[in-house]
C-alpha positions as CSV (number, residue, x, y, z in Angstrom):
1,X,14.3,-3.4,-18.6
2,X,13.7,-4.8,-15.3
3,X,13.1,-2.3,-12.7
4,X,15.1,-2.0,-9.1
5,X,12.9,-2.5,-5.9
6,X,13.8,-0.3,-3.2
7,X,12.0,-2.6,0.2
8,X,13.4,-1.7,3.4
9,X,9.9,-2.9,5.0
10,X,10.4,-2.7,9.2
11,X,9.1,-7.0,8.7
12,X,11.1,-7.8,5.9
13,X,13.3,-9.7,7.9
14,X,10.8,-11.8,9.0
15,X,9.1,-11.5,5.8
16,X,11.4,-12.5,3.0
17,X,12.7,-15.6,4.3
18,X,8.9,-17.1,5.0
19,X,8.2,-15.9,1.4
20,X,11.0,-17.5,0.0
21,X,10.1,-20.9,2.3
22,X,6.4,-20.9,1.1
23,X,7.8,-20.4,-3.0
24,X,10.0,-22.9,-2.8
25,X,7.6,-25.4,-1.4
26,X,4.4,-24.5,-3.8
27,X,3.9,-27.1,-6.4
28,X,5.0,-26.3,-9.9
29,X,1.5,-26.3,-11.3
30,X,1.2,-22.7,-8.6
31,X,2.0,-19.8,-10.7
32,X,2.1,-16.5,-10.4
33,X,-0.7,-14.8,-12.3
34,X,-2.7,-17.6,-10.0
35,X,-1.2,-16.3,-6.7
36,X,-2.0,-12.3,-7.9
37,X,-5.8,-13.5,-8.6
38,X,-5.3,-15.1,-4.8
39,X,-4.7,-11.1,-3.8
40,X,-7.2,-9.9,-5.2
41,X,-9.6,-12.3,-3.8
42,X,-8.4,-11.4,-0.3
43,X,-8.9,-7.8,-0.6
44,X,-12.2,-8.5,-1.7
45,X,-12.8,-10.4,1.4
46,X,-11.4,-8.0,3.2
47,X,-14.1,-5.6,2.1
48,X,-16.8,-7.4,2.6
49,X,-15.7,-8.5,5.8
50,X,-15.9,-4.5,6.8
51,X,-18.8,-4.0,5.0
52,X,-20.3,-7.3,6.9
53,X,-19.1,-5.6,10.0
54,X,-22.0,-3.0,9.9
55,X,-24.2,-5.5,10.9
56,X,-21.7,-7.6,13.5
57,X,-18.3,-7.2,14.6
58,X,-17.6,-11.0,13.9
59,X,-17.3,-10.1,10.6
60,X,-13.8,-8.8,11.1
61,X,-12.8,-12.0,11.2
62,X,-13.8,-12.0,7.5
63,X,-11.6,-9.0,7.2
64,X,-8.5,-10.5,8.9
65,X,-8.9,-13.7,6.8
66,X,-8.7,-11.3,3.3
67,X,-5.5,-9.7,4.7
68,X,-3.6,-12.6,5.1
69,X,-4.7,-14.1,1.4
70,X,-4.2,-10.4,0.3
71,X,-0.5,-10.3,1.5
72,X,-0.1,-14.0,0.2
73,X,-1.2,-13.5,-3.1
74,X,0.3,-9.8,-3.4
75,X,3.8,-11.0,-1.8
76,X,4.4,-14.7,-3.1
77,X,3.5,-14.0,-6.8
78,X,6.8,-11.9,-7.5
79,X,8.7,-13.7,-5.2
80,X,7.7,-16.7,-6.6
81,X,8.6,-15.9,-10.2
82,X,11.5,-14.3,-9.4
83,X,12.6,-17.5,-7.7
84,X,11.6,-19.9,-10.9
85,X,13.8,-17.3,-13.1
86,X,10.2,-16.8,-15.0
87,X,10.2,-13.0,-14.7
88,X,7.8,-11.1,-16.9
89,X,9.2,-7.5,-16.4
90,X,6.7,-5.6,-18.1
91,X,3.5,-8.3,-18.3
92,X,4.3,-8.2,-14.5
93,X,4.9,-4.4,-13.6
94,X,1.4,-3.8,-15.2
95,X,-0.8,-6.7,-13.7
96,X,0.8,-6.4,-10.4
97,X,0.2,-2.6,-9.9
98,X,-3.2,-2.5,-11.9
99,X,-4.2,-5.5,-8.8
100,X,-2.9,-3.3,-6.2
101,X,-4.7,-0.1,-7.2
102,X,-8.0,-1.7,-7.2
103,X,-7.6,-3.7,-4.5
104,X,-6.6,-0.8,-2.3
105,X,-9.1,1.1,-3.3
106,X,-11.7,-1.5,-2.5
107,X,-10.5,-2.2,1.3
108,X,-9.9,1.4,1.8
109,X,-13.5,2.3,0.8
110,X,-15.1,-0.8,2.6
111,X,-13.5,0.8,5.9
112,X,-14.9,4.3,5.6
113,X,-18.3,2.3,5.0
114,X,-17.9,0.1,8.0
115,X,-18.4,1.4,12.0
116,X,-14.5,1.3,12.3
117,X,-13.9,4.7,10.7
118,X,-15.4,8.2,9.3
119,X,-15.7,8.0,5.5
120,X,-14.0,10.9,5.4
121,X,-10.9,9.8,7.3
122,X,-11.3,6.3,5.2
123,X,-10.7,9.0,2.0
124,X,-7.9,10.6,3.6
125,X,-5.8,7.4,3.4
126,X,-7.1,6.5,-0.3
127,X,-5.3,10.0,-1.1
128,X,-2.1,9.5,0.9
129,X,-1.9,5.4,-0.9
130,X,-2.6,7.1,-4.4
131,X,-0.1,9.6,-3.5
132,X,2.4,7.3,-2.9
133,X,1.3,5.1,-5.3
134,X,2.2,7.8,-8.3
135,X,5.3,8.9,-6.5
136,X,6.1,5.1,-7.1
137,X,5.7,4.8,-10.7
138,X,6.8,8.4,-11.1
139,X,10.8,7.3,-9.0
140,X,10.5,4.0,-11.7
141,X,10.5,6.2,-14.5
142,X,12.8,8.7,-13.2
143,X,15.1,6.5,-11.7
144,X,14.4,2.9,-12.6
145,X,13.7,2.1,-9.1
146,X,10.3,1.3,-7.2
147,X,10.0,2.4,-3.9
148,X,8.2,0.0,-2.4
149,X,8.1,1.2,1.8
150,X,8.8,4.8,3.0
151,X,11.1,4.8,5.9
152,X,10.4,1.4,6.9
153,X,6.9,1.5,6.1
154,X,5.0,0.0,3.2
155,X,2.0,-2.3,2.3
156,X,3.1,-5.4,5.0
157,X,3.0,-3.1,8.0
158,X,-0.1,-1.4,6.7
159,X,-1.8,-5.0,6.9
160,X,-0.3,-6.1,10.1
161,X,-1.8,-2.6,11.8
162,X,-5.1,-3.1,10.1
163,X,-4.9,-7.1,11.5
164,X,-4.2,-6.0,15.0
165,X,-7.0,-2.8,14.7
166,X,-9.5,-5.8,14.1
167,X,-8.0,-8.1,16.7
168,X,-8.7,-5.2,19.1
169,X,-11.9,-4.1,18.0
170,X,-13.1,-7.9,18.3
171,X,-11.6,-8.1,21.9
172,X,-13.0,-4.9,23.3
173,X,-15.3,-3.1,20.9
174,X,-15.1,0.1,18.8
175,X,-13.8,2.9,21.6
176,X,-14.6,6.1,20.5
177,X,-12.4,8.7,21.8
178,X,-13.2,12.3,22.7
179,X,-11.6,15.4,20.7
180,X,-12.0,18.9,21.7
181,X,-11.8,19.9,17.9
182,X,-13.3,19.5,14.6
183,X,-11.7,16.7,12.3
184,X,-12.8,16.2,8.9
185,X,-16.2,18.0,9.9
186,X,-16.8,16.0,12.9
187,X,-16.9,17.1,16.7
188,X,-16.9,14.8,19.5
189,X,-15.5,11.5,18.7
190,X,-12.9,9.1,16.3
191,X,-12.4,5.6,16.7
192,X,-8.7,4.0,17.2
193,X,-9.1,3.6,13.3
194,X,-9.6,6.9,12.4
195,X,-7.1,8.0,14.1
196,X,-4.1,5.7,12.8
197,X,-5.4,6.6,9.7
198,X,-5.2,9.8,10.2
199,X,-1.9,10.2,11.6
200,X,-0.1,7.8,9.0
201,X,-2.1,9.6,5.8
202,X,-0.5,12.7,7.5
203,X,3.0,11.4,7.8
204,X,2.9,10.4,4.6
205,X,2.2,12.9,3.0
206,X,4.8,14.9,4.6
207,X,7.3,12.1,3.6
208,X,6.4,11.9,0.1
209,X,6.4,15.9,-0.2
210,X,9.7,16.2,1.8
211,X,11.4,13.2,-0.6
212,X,9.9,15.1,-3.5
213,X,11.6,18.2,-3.1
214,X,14.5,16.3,-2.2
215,X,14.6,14.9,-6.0
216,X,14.0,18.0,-7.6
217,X,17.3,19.3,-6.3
218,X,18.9,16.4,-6.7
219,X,17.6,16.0,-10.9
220,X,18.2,19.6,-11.1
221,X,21.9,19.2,-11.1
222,X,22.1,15.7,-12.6
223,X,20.0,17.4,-15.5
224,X,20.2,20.8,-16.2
225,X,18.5,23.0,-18.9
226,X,20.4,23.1,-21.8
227,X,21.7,26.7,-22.6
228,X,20.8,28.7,-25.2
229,X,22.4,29.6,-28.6
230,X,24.4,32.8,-28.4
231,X,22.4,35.5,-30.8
232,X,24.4,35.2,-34.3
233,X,26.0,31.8,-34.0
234,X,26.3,30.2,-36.5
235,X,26.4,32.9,-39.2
């Protein structure tokens, strides 16, 4: 069975229709398992390109350049099969998903390793994507429905800010600002990175715990425990 999307992405509405422009214009021979390999390539540029960055700042560029063929690739393969009419619900689901959860990994890694952000703050938004991630899968199975942005917010908009961090940086340098606090083990100073990161993994996790309680009301009515056999019945 097919599962709903649930995509009410702040850019969709410049999104979808330039997705469904680019399917209908790719050449038959373009399919969709080659446009997921396509995202993955681009988040592995993306890495290295913030690895890269260790050594020069140019190498954002690299970075930016994986983003876009991430979003490509990640975007245009389901919209492109969906599209044809050449759905592979389950085939689909699993490759898609298992992409993403590398992928993700991968970039969010690279940017704890690179000058743009702590490590530790880099980590911080692995566990709020993994978070949401399984909240995902778990709402599919619960509800056949993938959530795919929270509130407006999903994997587009976390590639445009990451696009436009870069842009910045390569304009006018990492600027560390000062904090009068520990974060994550570090006084002094967190880049314009660290702290986006730091304030979305936050929000998100307050979302995804708020939405989750939410549920549990909500499936404890629609499915309550079954009650118990009154001593003797039967007899």
């Amino acid at each position: 069975m097919a599962v709903n999307r649930m995509n009410d992405s702040v850019l969709g509405g410049l999104e979808r229709p330039a997705l469904a422009w680019m399917a209908d214009r790719l050449p038959p021979r373009i399919l969709p398992n080659h446009l997921t390999v396509l995202g993955v390539l681009g988040a592995c540029l993306t890495a290295a390109g913030f690895v890269l960055s260790c050594w020069s700042l140019s190498w954002l560029w690299l970075a930016n350049l994986g983003l876009v063929a991430n979003w490509l690739g990640d975007s245009l393969d389901g919209t492109v099969a969906r599209r044809r009419r050449i759905e592979r619900p389950r085939f689909g689901f699993f490759i898609d998903h298992t992409c993403d959860l590398f992928s993700q990994t991968l970039v969010f890694l690279a940017i704890g390793i690179s000058p743009c952000a702590h490590f530790g703050v880099a980590c911080l938004g692995l566990i709020a994507f993994l978070m949401g991630f399984v909240n995902t899968l778990i709402g599919a199975h619960v509800r056949n429905t993938m959530r795919i942005t929270y509130f407006g917010f999903g994997p587009t908009e976390i590639r445009a800010l990451l696009l436009l961090g870069n842009l910045f940086i390569l304009a006018f340098g990492i600027i560390h600002l000062q904090i009068p606090f520990a974060l994550f083990g570090w006084f002094g100073s967190i880049t314009g990175h660290d702290l986006a990161i730091s304030m979305l993994s936050l929000a998100g996790v307050a979302v995804i715990a708020v939405l989750a309680i939410r549920e549990i009301r909500a499936l404890a009515v629609e499915d309550p425990p079954p009650v118990a056999p009154r001593p003797g019945a039967g007899r």
